[in-house]
C-alpha positions as a Markdown table, in Angstrom:
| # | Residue | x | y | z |
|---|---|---|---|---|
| 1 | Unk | 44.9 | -20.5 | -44.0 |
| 2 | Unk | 41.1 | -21.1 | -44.6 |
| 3 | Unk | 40.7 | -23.3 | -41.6 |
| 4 | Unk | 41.9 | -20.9 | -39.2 |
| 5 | Unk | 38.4 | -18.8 | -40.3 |
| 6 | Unk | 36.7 | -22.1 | -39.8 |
| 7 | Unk | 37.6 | -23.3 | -36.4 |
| 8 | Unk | 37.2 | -19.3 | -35.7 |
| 9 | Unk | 33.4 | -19.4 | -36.8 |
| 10 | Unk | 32.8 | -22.9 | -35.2 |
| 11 | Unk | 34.2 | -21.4 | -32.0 |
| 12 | Unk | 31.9 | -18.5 | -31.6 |
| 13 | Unk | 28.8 | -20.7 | -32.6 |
| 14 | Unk | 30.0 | -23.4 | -29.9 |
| 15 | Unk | 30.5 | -20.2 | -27.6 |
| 16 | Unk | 27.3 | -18.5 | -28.0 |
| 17 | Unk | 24.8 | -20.6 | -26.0 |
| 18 | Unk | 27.5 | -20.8 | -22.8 |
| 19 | Unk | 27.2 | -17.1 | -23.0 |
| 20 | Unk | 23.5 | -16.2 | -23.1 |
| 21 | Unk | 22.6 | -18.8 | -20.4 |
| 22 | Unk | 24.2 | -17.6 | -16.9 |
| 23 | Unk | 25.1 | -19.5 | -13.8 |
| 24 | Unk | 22.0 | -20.8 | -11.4 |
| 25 | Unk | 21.6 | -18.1 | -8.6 |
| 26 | Unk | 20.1 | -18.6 | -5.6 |
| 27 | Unk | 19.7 | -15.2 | -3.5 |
| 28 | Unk | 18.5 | -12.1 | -4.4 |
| 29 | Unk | 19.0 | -8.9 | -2.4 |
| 30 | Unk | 17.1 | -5.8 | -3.5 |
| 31 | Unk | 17.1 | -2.0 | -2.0 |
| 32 | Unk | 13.9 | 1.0 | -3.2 |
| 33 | Unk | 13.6 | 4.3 | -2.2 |
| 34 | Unk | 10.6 | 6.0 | -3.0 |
| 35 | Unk | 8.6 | 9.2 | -2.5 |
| 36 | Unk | 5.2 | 9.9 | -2.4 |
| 37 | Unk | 3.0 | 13.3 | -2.2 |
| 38 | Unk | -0.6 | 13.8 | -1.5 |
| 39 | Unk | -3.1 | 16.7 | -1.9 |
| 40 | Unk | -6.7 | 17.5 | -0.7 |
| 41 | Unk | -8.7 | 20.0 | -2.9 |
| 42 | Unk | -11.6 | 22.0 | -1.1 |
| 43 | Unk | -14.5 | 19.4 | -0.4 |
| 44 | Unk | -18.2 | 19.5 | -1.2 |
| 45 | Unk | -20.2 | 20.7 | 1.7 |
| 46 | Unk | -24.2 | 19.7 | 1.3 |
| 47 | Unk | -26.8 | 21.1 | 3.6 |
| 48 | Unk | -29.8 | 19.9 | 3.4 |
| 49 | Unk | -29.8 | 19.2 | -0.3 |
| 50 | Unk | -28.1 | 22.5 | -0.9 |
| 51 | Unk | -24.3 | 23.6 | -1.7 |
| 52 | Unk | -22.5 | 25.6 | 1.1 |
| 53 | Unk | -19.6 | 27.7 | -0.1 |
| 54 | Unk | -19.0 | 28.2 | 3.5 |
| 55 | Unk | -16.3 | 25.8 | 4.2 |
| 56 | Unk | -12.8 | 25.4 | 2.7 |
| 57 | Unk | -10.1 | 23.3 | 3.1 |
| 58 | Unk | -7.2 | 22.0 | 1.9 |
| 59 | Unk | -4.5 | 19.3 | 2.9 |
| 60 | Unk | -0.7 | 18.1 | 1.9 |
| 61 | Unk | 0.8 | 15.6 | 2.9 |
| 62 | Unk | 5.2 | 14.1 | 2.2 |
| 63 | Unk | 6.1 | 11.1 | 3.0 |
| 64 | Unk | 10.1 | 8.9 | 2.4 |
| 65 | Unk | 10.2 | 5.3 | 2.4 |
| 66 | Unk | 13.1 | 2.6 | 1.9 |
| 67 | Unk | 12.6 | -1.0 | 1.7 |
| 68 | Unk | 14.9 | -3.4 | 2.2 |
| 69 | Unk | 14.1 | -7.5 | 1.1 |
| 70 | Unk | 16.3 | -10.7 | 0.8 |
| 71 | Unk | 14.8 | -13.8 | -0.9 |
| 72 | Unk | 16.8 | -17.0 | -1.1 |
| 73 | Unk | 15.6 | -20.2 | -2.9 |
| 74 | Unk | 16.0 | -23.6 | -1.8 |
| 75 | Unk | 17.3 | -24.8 | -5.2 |
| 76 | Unk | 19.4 | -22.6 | -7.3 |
| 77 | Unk | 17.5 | -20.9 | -10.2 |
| 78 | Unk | 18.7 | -21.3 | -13.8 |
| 79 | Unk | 19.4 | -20.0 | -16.6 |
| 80 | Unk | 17.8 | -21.6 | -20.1 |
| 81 | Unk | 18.9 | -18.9 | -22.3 |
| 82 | Unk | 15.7 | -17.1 | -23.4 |
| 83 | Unk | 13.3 | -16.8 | -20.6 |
| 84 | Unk | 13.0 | -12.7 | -19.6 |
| 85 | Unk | 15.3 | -12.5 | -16.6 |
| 86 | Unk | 12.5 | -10.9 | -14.1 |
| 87 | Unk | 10.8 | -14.4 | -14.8 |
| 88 | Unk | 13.6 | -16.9 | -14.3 |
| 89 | Unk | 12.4 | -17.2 | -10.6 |
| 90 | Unk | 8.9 | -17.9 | -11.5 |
| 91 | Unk | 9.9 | -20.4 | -14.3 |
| 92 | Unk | 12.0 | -22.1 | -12.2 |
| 93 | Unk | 9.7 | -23.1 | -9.6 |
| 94 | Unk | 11.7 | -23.5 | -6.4 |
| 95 | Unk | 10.7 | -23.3 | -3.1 |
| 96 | Unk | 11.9 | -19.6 | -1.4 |
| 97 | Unk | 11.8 | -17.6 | 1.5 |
| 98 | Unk | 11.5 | -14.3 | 1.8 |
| 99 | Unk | 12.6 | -11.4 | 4.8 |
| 100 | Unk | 11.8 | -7.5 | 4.3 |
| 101 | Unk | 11.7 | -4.2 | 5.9 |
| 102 | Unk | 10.4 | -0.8 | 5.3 |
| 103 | Unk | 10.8 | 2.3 | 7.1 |
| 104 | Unk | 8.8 | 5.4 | 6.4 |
| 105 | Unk | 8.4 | 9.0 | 7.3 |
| 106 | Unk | 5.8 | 11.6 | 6.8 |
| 107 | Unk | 4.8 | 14.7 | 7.6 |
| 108 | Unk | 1.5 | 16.6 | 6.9 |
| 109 | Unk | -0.4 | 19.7 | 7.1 |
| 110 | Unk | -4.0 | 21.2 | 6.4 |
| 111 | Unk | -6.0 | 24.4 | 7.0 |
| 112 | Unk | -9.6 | 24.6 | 7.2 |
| 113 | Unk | -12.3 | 27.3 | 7.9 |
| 114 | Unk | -15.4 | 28.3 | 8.3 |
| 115 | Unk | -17.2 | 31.5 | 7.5 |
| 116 | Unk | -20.6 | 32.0 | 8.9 |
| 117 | Unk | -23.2 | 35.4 | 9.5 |
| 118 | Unk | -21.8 | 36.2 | 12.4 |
| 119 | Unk | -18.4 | 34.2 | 13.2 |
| 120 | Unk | -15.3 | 32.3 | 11.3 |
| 121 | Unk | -13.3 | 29.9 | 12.1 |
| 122 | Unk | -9.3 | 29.0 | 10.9 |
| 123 | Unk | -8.5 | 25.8 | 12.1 |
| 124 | Unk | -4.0 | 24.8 | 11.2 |
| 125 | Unk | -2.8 | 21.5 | 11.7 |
| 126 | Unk | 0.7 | 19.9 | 11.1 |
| 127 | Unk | 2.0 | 16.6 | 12.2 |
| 128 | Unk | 4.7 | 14.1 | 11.6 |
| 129 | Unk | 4.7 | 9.9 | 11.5 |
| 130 | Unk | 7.0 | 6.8 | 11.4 |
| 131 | Unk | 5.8 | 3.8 | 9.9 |
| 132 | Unk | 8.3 | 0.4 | 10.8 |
| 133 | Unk | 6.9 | -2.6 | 8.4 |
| 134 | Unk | 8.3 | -6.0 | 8.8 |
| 135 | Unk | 7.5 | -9.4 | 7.6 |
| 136 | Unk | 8.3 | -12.8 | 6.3 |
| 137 | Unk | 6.7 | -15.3 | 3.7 |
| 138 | Unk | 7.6 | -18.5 | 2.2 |
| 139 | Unk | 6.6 | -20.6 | -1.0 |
| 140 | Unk | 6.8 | -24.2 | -1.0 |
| 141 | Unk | 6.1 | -26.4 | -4.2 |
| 142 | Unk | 4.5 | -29.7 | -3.2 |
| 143 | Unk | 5.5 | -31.3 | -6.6 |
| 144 | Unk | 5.4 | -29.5 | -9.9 |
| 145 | Unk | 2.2 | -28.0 | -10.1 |
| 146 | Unk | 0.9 | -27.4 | -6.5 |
| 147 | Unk | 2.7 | -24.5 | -4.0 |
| 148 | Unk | 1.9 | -23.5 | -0.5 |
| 149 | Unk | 2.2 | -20.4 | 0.5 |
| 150 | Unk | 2.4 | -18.4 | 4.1 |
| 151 | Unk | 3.3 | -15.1 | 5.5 |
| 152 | Unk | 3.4 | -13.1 | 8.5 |
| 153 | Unk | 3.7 | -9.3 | 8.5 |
| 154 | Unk | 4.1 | -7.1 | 11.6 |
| 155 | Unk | 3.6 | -3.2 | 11.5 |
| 156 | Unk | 4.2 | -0.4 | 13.8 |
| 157 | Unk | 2.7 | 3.5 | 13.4 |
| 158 | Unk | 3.2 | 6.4 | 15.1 |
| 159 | Unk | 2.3 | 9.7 | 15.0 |
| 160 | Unk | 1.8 | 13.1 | 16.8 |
| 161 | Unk | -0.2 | 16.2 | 15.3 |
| 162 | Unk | -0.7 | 19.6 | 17.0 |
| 163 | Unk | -3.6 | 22.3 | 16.0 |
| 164 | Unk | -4.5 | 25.9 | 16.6 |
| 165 | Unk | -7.7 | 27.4 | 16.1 |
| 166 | Unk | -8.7 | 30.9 | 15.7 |
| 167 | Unk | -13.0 | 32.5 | 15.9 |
| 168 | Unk | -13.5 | 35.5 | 14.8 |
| 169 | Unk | -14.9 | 38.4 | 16.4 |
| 170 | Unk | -14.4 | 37.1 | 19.9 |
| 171 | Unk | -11.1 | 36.4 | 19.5 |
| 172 | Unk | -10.7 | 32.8 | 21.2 |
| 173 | Unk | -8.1 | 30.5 | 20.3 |
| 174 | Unk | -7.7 | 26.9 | 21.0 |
| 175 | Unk | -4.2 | 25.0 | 21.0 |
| 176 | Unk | -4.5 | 21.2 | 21.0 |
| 177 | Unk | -2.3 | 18.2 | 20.8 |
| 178 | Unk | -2.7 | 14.5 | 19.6 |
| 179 | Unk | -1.0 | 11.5 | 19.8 |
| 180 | Unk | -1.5 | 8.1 | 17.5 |
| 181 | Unk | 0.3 | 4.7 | 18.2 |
| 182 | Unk | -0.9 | 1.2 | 16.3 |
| 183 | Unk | -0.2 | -1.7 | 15.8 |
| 184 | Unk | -0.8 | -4.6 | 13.1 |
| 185 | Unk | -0.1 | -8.3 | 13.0 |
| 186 | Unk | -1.1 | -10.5 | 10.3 |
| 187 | Unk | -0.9 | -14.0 | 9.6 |
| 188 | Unk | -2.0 | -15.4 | 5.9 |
| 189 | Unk | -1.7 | -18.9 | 4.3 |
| 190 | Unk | -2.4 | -19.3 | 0.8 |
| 191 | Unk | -2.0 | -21.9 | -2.5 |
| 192 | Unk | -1.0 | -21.4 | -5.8 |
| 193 | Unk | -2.0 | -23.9 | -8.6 |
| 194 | Unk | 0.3 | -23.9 | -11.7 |
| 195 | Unk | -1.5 | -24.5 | -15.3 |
| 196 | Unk | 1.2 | -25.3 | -17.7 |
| 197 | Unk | 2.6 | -21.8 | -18.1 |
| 198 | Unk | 0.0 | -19.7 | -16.3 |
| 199 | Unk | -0.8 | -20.2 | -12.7 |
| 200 | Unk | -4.4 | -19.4 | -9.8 |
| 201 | Unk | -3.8 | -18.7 | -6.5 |
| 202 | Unk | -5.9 | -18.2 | -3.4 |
| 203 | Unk | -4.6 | -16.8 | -0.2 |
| 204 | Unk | -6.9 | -16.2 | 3.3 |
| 205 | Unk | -5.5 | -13.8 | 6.1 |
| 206 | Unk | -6.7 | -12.8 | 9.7 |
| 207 | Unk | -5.1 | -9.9 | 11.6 |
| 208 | Unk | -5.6 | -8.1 | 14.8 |
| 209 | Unk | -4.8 | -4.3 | 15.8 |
| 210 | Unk | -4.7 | -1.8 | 18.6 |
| 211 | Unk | -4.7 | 1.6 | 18.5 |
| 212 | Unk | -4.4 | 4.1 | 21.4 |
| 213 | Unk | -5.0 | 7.6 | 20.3 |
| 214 | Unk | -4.4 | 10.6 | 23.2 |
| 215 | Unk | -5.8 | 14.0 | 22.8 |
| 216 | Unk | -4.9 | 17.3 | 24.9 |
| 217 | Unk | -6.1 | 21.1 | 24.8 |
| 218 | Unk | -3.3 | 23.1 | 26.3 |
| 219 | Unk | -5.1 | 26.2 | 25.9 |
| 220 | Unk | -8.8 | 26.6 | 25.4 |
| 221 | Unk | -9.6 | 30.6 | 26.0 |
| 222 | Unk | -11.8 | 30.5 | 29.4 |
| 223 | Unk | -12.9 | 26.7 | 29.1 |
| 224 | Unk | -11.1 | 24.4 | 31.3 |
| 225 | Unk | -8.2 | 21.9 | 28.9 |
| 226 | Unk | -9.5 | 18.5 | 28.0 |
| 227 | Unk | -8.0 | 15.2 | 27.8 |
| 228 | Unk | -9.0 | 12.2 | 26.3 |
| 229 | Unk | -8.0 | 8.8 | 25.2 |
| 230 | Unk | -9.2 | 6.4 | 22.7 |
| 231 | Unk | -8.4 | 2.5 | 22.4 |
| 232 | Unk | -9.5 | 0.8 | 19.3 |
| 233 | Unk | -9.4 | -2.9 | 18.7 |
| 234 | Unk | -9.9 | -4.1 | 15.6 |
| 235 | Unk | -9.7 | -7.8 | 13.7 |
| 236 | Unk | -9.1 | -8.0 | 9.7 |
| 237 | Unk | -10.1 | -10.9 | 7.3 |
| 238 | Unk | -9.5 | -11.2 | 4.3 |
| 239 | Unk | -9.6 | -13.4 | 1.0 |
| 240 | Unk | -8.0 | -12.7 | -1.9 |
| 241 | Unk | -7.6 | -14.1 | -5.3 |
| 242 | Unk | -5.0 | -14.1 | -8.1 |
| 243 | Unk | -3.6 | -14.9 | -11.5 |
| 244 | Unk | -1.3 | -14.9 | -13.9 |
| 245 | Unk | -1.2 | -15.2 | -17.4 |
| 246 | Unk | 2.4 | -15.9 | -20.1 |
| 247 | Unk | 1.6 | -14.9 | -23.1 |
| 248 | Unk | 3.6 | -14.8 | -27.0 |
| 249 | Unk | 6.8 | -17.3 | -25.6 |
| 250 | Unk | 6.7 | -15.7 | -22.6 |
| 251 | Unk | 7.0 | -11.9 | -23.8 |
| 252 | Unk | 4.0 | -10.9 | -22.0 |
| 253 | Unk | 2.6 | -11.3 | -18.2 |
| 254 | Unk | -0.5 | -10.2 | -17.4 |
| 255 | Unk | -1.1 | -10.4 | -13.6 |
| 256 | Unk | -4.9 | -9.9 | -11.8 |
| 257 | Unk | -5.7 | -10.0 | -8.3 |
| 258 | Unk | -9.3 | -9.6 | -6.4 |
| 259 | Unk | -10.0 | -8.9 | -2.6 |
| 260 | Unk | -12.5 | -9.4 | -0.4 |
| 261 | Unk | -11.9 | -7.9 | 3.7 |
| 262 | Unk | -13.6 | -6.9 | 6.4 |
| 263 | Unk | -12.8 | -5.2 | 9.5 |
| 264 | Unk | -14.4 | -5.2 | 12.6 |
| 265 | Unk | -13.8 | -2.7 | 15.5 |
| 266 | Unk | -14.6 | -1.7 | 19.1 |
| 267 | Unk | -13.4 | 1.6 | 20.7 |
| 268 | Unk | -13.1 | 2.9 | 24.3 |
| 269 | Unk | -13.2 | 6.9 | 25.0 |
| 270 | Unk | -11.8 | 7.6 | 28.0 |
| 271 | Unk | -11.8 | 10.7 | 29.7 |
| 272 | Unk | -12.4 | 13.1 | 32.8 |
| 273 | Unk | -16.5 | 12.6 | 33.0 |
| 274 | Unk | -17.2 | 9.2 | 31.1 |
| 275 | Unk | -16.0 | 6.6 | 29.1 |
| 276 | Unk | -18.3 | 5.5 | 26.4 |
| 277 | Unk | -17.8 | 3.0 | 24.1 |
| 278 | Unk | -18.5 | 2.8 | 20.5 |
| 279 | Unk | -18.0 | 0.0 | 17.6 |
| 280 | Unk | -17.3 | -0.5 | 13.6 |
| 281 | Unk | -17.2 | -2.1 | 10.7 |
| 282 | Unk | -15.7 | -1.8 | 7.4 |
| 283 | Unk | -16.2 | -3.9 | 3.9 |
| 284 | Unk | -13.3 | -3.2 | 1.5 |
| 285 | Unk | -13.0 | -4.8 | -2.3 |
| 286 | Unk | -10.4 | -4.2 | -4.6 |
| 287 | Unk | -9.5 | -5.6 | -8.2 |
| 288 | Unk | -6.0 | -5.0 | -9.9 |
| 289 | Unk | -4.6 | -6.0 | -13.2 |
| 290 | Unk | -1.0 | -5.4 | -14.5 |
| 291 | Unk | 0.2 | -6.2 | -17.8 |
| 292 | Unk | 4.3 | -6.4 | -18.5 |
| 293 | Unk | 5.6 | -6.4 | -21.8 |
| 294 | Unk | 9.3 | -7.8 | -22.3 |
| 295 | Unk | 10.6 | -5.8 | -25.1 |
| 296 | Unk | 14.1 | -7.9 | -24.5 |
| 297 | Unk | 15.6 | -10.4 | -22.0 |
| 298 | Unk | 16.9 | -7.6 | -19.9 |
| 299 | Unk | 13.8 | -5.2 | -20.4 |
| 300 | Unk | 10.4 | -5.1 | -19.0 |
| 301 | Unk | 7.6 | -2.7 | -19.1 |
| 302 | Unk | 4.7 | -2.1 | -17.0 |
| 303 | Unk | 1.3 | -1.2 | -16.6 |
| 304 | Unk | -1.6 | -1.4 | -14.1 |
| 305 | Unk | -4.9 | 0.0 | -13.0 |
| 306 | Unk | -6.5 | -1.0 | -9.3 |
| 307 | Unk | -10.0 | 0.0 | -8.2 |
| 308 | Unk | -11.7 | -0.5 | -4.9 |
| 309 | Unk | -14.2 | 0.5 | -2.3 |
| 310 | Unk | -14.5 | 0.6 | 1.3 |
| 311 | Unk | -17.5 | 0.8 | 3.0 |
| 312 | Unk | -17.7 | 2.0 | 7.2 |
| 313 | Unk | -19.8 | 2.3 | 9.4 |
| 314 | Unk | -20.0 | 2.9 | 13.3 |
| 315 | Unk | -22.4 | 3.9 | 16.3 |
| 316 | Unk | -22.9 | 2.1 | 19.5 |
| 317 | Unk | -23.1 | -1.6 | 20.1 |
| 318 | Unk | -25.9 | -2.9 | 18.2 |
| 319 | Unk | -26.9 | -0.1 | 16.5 |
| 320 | Unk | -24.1 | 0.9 | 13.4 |
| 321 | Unk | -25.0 | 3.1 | 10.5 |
| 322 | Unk | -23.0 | 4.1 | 7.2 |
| 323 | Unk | -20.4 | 6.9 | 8.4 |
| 324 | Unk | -18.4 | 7.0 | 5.5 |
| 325 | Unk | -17.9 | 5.7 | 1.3 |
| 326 | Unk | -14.7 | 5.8 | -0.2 |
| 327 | Unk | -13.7 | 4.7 | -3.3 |
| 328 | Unk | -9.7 | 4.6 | -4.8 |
| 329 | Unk | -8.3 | 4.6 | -8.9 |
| 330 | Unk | -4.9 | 4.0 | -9.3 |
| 331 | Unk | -2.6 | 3.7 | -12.4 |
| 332 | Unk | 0.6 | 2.5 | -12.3 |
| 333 | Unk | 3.7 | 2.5 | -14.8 |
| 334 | Unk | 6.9 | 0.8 | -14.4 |
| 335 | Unk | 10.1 | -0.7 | -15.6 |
| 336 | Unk | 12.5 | -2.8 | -15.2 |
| 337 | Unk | 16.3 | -3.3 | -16.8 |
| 338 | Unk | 18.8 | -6.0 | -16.2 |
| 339 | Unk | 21.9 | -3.6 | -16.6 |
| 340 | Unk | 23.7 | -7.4 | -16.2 |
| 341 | Unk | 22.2 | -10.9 | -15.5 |
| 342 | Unk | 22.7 | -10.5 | -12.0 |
| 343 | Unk | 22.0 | -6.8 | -11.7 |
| 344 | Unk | 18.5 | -4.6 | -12.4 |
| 345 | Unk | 16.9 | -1.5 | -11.5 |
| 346 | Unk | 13.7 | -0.9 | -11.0 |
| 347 | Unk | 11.4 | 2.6 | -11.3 |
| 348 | Unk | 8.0 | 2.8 | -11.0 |
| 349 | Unk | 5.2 | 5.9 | -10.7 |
| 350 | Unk | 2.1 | 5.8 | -9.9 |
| 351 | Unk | -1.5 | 7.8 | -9.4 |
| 352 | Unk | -4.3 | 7.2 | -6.9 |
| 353 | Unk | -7.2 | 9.0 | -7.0 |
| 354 | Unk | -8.9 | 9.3 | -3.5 |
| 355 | Unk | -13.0 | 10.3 | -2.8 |
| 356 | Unk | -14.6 | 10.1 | 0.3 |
| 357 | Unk | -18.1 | 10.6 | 1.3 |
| 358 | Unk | -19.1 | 11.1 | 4.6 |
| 359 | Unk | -22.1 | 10.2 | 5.8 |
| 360 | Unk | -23.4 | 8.7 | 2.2 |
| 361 | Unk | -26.9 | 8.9 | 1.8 |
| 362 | Unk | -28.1 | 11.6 | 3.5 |
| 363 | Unk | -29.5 | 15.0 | 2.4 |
| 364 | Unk | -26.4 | 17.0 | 4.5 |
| 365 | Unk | -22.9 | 15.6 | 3.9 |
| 366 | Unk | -19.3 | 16.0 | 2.2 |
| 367 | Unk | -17.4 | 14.8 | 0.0 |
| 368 | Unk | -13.6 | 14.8 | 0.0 |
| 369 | Unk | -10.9 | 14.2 | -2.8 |
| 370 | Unk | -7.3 | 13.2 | -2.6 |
| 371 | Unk | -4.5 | 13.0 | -5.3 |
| 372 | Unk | -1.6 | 10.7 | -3.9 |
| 373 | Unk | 1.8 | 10.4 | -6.2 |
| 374 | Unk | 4.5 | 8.2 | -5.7 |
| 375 | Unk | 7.8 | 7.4 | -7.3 |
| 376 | Unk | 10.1 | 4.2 | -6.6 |
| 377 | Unk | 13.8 | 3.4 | -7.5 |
| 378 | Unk | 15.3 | 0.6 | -6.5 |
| 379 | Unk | 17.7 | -1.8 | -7.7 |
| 380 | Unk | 18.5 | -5.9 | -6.9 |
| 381 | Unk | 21.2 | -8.4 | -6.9 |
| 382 | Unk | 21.4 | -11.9 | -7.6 |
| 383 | Unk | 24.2 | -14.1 | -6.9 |
């Protein structure tokens, strides 16, 4: 009778490390929705050094998104039994390939006016978009310690707005229309360096765009209607680099990432009388960090803060000046739970913090702010 206890107890310890370390998987499919929400208070107006109460404005905007991604690994990904779950891929270092989609929606609307001696102006807009976002990237590890990496992202936006406009005394009132399609293609190649368990990367990408933008006034009082349209052609480089840091038996990931881009532009207004052309620029830099706590194997936490600027300007060939300043804040928080070792869900919130200042360093300008909120669920399956 006292070795049936025995060969009980030897069985359970025997059992115990075939449970906690799973089968190798080698595909992960993973589905988000999310929701995002942004809002423009009443800007700054300065004339001439002074304040102007005379303008007001305001601006919302609702946008729906799903994302769709499949990643599959060359060599099956295991399983050693104490490693977080979320970093078993990463651990592992296999070479991977990875397919996604996203589809959005938005829809927007603002109201602005203007109140002088003698006249006002009520200016309403609402529109409505579709973004389509595709792309594809790969990691390769040449050895142990050395990856390549390369990726290739296509993007397609569309979207039409209409306006009405209303001055007081006289009366007038303007209806106008305006249609946006783009179109972005981006190529990157990149390598990743891996330093026992932490690991630098470096990545370089060049893109090109177009952009055709037509405008309408299907009613304009006693002035004849107007028609225009505006191609832009832009190119985007871009260098970017990244790390991360595993911590406390790997318990804690701290991830950082720093960009560098610039974006150069040219622009052709076409309509009835000329067709003028016009150019830009833009300088963008951007630093994120994210820190992810593993409370358990199955449970991660997150948290991360990104800043940047952007810098544009524009004018004719030759001659551009600084048209506009923005900087962004954004704080993140996140989470991830492995409800199973093959299946997790993911939420994540976040807060950017938008200011724009347009034209920056001069004596008459304004200044714009925008709150953007957005919420993510997802969830993922590996097999």
């Amino acid at each position: 009778m006292q070795l049936r206890p025995r060969a009980l107890l030897a069985l359970v310890l025997f059992a115990q490390p075939l449970a906690a370390a799973e089968p190798p998987f080698a595909t992960e499919l993973s589905l988000g929705f999310g929701w995002e929400r942004s809002a423009t208070d009443r800007p700054l107006v300065v004339l001439d050094g002074t304040p102007s109460a005379a303008y007001d404005y305001s601006a919302e905007g609702r946008s729906q998104f799903v994302d769709v991604a499949a990643t599959r690994w060359w060599t099956p990904v295991a399983d050693d039994g104490r490693t977080p779950l979320a970093l078993l891929p990463f651990v592992a270092k296999a070479s991977s390939v990875t397919a996604r989609v996203a589809l959005a929606g938005t829809d927007r609307d603002s109201l602005g006016r203007f109140s002088g001696r003698e006249t006002s102006l009520e200016v309403r807009l609402a529109g409505d978009g579709s973004l389509r976002r595709s792309d594809l990237s790969a990691e390769w590890f040449v050895g142990r310690s050395l990856a390549l990496r390369g990726a290739f992202e296509y993007e397609r936006e569309r979207e039409t707005a209409a306006s009405t406009s209303v001055e007081s005394p006289s009366g007038r009132a303007d209806v106008s229309t305006a249609g946006t399609r783009a179109t972005v293609a981006t190529g990157s190649l990149g390598v990743a360096l891996r330093l026992g368990e932490h690991e630098v990367s470096a990545a370089g990408s060049y893109g090109v765009s177009d952009q055709v933008r037509d405008d309408a006034s299907a009613f304009t009082g006693s002035a004849q209607p107007f028609f225009s349209t505006v191609t832009t052609d832009g190119i985007v480089r871009r260098v970017a680099l990244g790390t991360r840091l595993v911590f406390l038996d790997r318990r804690l990931a701290v991830d950082a990432t720093g960009s560098y881009s610039s974006t150069t532009s040219s622009s052709d207004l076409s309509t009835a009388l000329s067709g003028p052309v016009s150019q830009g620029s833009a300088l963008a830099r951007e630093a994120a960090v994210e820190a992810t706590w593993f409370a358990t194997r199955r449970l991660g936490l997150s948290a991360g803060f990104a800043y940047g600027t952007r810098d544009v300007s524009s004018g004719s060939p030759g001659r551009l000046r600084p048209s506009r300043a923005e900087t962004a804040r954004t704080l993140s928080l996140g989470l991830r739970w492995f409800a199973s070792e093959r299946v997790s869900a993911v939420l994540s919130a976040s807060r950017t913090e938008n200011e724009s200042i347009s034209p920056p360093d001069s004596t008459t300008w304004q200044r714009f702010e925008e709150t953007v909120d957005r919420v993510t669920l997802g969830a993922a399956l590996r097999f």
